[in-house]
ZAKOL-54521 format. One record per residue (C-alpha): y, z negated, x negated; residue in three letters. Coordinates in steps of 0.02 Angstrom, whole numbers, padded with zeros to 5 digits, always signed. Each point is the difference from the previous one (the first is absolute). Example, Ala and Ser with C-alpha at 12.3 -4.5 7.8 and 13.67 -1.06 7.14 Angstrom:
-00225-00390-00615ALA+00172+00033-00069SER
This chain:
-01900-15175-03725UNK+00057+00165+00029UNK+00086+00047+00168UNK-00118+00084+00123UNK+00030+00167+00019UNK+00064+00042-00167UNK-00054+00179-00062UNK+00058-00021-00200UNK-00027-00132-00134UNK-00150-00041-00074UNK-00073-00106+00129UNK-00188+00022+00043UNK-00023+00004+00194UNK+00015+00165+00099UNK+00149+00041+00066UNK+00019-00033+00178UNK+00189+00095+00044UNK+00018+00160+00070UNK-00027+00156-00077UNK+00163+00089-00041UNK-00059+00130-00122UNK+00038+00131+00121UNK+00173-00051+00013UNK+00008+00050-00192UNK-00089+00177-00009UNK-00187-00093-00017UNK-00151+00029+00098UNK-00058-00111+00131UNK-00056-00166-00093UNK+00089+00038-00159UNK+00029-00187-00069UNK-00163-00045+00049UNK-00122-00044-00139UNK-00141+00119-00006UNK-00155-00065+00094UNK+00123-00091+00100UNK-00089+00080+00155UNK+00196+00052+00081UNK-00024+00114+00142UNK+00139+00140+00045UNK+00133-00034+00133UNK-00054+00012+00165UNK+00166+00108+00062UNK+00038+00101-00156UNK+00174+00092+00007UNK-00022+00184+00028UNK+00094+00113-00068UNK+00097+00118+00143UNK-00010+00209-00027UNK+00190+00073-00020UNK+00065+00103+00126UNK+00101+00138-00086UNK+00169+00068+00079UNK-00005+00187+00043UNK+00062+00108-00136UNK-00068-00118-00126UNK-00163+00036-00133UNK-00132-00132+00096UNK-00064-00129-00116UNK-00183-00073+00000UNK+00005-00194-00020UNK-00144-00091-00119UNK-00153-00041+00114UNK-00070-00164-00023UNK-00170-00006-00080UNK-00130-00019+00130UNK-00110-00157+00040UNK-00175+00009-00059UNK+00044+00160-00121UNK-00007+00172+00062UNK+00115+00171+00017UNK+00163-00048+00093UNK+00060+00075+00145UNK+00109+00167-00016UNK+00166-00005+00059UNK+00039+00137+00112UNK+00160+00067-00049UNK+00127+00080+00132UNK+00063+00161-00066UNK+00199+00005-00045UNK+00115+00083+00129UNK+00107+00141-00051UNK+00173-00038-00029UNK+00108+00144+00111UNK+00125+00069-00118UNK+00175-00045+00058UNK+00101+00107+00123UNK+00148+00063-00056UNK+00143+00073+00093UNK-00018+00156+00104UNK+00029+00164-00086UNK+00119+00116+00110UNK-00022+00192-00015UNK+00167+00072-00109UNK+00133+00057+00101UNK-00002+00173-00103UNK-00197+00017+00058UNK+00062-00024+00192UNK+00161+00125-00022UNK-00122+00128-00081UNK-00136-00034+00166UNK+00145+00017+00140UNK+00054+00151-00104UNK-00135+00093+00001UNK-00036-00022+00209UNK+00163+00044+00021UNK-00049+00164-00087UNK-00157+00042+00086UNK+00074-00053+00163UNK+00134+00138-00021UNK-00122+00130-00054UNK-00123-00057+00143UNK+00133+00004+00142UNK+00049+00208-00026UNK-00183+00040-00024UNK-00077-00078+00145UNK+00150+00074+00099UNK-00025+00177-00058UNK-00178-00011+00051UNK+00057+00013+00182UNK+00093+00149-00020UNK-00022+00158+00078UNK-00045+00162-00087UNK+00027+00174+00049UNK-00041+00177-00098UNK+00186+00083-00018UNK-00078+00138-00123UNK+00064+00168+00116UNK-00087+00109-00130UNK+00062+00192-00022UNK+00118+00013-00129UNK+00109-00163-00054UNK+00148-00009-00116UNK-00094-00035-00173UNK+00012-00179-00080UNK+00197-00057-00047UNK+00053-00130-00100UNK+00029-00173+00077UNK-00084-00061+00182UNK+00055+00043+00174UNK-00049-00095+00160UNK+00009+00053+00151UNK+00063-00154+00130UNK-00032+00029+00202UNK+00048-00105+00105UNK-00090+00041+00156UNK+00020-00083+00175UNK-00205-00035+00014UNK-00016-00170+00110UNK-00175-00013-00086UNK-00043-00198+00000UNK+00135-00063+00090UNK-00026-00102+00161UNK+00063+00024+00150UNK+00127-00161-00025UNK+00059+00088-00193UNK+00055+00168+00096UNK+00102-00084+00109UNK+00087-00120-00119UNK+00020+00142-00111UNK+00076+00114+00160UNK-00124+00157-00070UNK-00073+00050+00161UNK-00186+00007+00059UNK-00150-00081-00072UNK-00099+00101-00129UNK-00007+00156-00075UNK+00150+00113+00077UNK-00037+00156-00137UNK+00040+00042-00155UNK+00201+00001+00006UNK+00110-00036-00163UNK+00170-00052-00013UNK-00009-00052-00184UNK-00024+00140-00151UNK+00047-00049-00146UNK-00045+00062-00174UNK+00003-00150-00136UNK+00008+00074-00175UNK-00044-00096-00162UNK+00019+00050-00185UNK+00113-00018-00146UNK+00136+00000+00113UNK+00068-00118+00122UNK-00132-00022+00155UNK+00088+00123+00140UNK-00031-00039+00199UNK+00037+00194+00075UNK+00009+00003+00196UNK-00075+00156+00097UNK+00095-00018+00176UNK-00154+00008+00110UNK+00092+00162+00107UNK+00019+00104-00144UNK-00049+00156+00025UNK-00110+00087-00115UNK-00149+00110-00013UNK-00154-00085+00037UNK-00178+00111-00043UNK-00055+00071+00139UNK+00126-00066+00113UNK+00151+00095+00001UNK+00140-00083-00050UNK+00050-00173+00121UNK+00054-00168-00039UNK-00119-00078-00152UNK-00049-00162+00078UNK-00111+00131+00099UNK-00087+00023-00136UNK-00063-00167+00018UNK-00022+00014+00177UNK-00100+00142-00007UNK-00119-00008-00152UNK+00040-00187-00074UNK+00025-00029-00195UNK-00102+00148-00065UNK+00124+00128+00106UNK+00171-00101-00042UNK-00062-00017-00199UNK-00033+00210+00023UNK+00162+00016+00084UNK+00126-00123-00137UNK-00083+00081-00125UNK+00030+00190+00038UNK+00181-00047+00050UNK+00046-00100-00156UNK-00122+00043-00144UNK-00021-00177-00024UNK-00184-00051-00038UNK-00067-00166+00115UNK-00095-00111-00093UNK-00018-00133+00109UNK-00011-00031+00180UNK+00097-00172+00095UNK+00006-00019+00183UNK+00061-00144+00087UNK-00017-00046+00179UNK+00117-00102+00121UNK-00075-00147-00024UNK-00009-00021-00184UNK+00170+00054+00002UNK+00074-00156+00082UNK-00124-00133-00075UNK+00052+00068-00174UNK+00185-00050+00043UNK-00054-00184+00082UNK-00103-00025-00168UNK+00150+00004-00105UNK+00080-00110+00121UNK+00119+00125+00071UNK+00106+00130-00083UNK+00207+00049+00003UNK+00057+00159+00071UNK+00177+00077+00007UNK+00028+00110+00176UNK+00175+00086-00023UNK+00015-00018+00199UNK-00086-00109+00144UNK-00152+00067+00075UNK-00084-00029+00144UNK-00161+00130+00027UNK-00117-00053+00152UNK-00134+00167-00047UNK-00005-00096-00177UNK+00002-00226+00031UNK+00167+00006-00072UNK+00157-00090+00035UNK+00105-00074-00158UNK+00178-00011-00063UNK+00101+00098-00120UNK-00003-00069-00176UNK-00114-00070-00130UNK-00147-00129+00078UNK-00161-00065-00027UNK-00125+00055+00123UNK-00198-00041+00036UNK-00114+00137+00020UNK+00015+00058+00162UNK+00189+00021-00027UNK-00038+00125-00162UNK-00117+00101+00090UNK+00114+00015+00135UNK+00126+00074-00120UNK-00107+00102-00098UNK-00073+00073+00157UNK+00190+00022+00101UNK+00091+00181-00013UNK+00066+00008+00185UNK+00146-00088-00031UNK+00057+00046-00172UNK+00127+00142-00030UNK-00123+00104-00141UNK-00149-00034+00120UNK-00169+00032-00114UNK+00094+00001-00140UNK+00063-00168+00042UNK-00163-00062+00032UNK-00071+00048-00175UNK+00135-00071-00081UNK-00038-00166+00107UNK-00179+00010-00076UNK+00041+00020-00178UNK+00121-00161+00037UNK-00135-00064+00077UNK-00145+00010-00142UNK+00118-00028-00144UNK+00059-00173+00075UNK-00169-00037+00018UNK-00045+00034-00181UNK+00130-00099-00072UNK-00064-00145+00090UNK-00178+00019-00032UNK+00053+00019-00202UNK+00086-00163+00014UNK-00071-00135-00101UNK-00032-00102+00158UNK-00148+00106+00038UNK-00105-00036-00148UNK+00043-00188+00008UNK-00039-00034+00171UNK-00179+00030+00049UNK+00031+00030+00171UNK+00126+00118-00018UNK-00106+00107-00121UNK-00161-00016+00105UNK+00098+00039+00186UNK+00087+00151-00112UNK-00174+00059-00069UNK-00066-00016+00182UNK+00144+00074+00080UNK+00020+00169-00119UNK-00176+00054+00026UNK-00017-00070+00190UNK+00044+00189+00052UNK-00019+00105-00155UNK-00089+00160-00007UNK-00007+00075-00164UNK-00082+00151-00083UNK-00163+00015-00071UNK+00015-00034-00188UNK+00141-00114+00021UNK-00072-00149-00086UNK+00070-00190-00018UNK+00094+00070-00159UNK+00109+00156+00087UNK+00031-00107+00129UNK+00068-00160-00079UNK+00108+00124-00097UNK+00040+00076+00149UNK+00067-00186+00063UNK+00082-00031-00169UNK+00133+00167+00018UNK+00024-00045+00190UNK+00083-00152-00083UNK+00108+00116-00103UNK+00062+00134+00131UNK+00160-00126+00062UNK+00157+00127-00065UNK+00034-00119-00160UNK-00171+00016-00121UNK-00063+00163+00107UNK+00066+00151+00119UNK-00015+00005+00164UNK+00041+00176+00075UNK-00022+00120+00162UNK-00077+00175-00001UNK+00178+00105-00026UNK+00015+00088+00157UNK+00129+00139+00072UNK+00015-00072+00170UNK-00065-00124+00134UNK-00130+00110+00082UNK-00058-00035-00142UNK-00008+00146-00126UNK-00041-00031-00185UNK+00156+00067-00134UNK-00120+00117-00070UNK+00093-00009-00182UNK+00053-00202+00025UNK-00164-00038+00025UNK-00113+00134-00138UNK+00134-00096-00132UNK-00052-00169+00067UNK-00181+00036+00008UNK-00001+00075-00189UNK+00059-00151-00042UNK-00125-00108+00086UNK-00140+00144-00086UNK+00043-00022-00167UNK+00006-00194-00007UNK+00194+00025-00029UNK+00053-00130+00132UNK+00122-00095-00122UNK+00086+00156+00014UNK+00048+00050+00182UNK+00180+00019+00019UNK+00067-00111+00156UNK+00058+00150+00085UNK-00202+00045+00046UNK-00034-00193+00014UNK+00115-00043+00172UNK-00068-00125+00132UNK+00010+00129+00141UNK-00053+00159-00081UNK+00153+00100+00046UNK+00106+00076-00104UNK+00178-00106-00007UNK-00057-00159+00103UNK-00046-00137-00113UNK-00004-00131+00123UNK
């Protein structure tokens, strides 16, 4: 007899073993004759959904047919997540792009500074009208240096030893005519007791010109005493005076002998010596104690202004930004200048202050006959045709002298 259980041979009776047909790819009750009556397995294996990995395309897995017949279910498929692109390493701006930035603010900085400090300067009508020497060739200033106390406090007057607080009048120790041209720039000091002619005034010391009728009288008066032709206008008070010298950090002077003047702050050594601001105006200012007197004392101011041109031309000033801001500041802090005189004229203006030291410019004194003081009459006509005609690379030394008088050169 066959063995019970046995699912092959060609025995007769049903087959009583398990159904493995599903092990093998069949359908529930696969090896079961037909009509045999199988049912399906009570627990069949389901199959489980895939879960896809992000970044991956999802797949749908086969849905098993459904009991009884019908439309299966639908999957509901979750939608792929984007894949971020990969970072790669941070991209640093070029060196040459970052040169080229700083460069160009450095630029705009040092065209910003000299504007917005020539906004705050003063301006004042110099035209005396009446008849004027006609129009020569190159451009003559005309530098004041007046004793005004205008903005300074109480606490700067005494620290800078110039008296009372305020507005004292219109008084001038500095004249100065600054020529500019083909020629070498040339610094010419007027001794402020000259005496001259001035319009309507009989003839008295010039800085009463000032005094008396402010720039439009003393342009009148330098102009129908020299035939020169004033273009430009520059007055500068106490105060900017001395902050011009602290913003170049100090500048060196040379006395020939020691000085001590209590009517002008001053007490310093003989010999050459860097001095703050104070100290400079103190020397510029001083003529009680010197042997030439005013003469002395305009040779003191060219010394004065050309030391502190050659310090504000030093590279220094354009490299540190504040030094070239406090210089900006300082040089307009006090500055009066003439209608007309615009941000061009007067940075050319600074630019041959810079050049007026002895070695790349002249510096030179009204000739005069004597110390009361007269003006050489023929000295000074050869000087001022000179000065006229734009000739200044041509003025022998004998009418270029530091004191003006004819013989003494020092």
């Amino acid at each position: 007899m066959p063995d019970r259980g046995s699912t092959g041979g060609s025995g007769t009776g049903p087959s009583e073993g398990p159904d493995y047909g599903w092990l093998y790819g069949g359908k529930p009750g696969a090896g079961k004759p037909a009509g045999s009556g199988g049912s399906d397995d009570p627990e069949p294996t389901q199959v489980l959904p895939r879960i896809d990995r992000p970044g991956t395309t999802p797949r749908v897995a086969p849905t098993p047919a459904r009991a009884g017949g019908g439309e299966p279910p639908r999957k509901v498929v979750q939608p792929a997540q984007p894949v971020a692109a990969p970072k790669g390493p941070r991209r640093r701006p070029p060196v040459g792009r970052i040169i080229l930035l700083l460069l160009v603010a450095w630029i705009v900085y040092l065209v910003a500074v000299p504007v917005w400090a020539t906004g705050k300067i003063e301006k004042v009508d110099i035209d005396p009208g009446g008849n004027r020497p006609g129009a020569q060739p190159g451009t003559t200033y005309l530098l004041v240096g007046s004793d005004s106390r205008k903005g300074l406090s109480r606490a700067e007057n005494k620290r800078l030893g110039t008296g009372g607080v305020g507005d004292v009048g219109q008084r001038t120790d500095t004249i100065m005519l600054l020529h500019t041209g083909g020629g070498p720039s040339l610094l010419l000091s007027i001794p402020r007791d000259s005496l001259v002619a001035i319009p309507g005034h009989g003839t008295t010391k010039i800085n009463a010109a000032f005094a008396i009728g402010g720039p439009k009288l003393l342009v009148k008066t330098i102009e129908q005493n020299t035939g020169v032709r004033v273009d430009h206008y520059v007055e500068i008070g106490f105060g900017g005076f001395a902050n011009s010298v602290d913003a170049v950090g100090g500048i060196r002077i040379c006395p020939t002998q020691r000085m001590v003047d209590r009517r002008a702050n001053l007490r310093i050594r003989k010999g050459c010596q860097e001095v703050d601001g104070v100290t400079a105006l103190g020397y510029a200012r001083s003529r009680h104690v010197s042997k030439y007197g005013d003469i002395d004392r305009a040779r003191h101011q060219r010394e004065v202004v050309s030391a502190i041109g050659a310090e504000v031309k030093s590279p220094w000033t354009i490299i540190n930004p504040v030094r070239y801001f406090r210089v900006n500041k300082a040089a307009t802090s006090s500055l009066t200048v003439s209608k007309g005189t615009g941000p061009i004229a007067l940075a050319k203006f600074g630019l041959a202050m810079t050049r007026v030291n002895g070695t790349s410019g002249l510096t030179c004194s009204m000739p005069i006959a004597d110390q009361a003081i007269h003006w050489d009459r023929q000295r000074a006509l050869a000087l001022l045709k000179f000065i006229k005609e734009d000739r200044t690379g041509d003025i022998p030394k004998r009418l270029c002298t530091p004191t003006g008088l004819p013989g003494v050169t020092q």
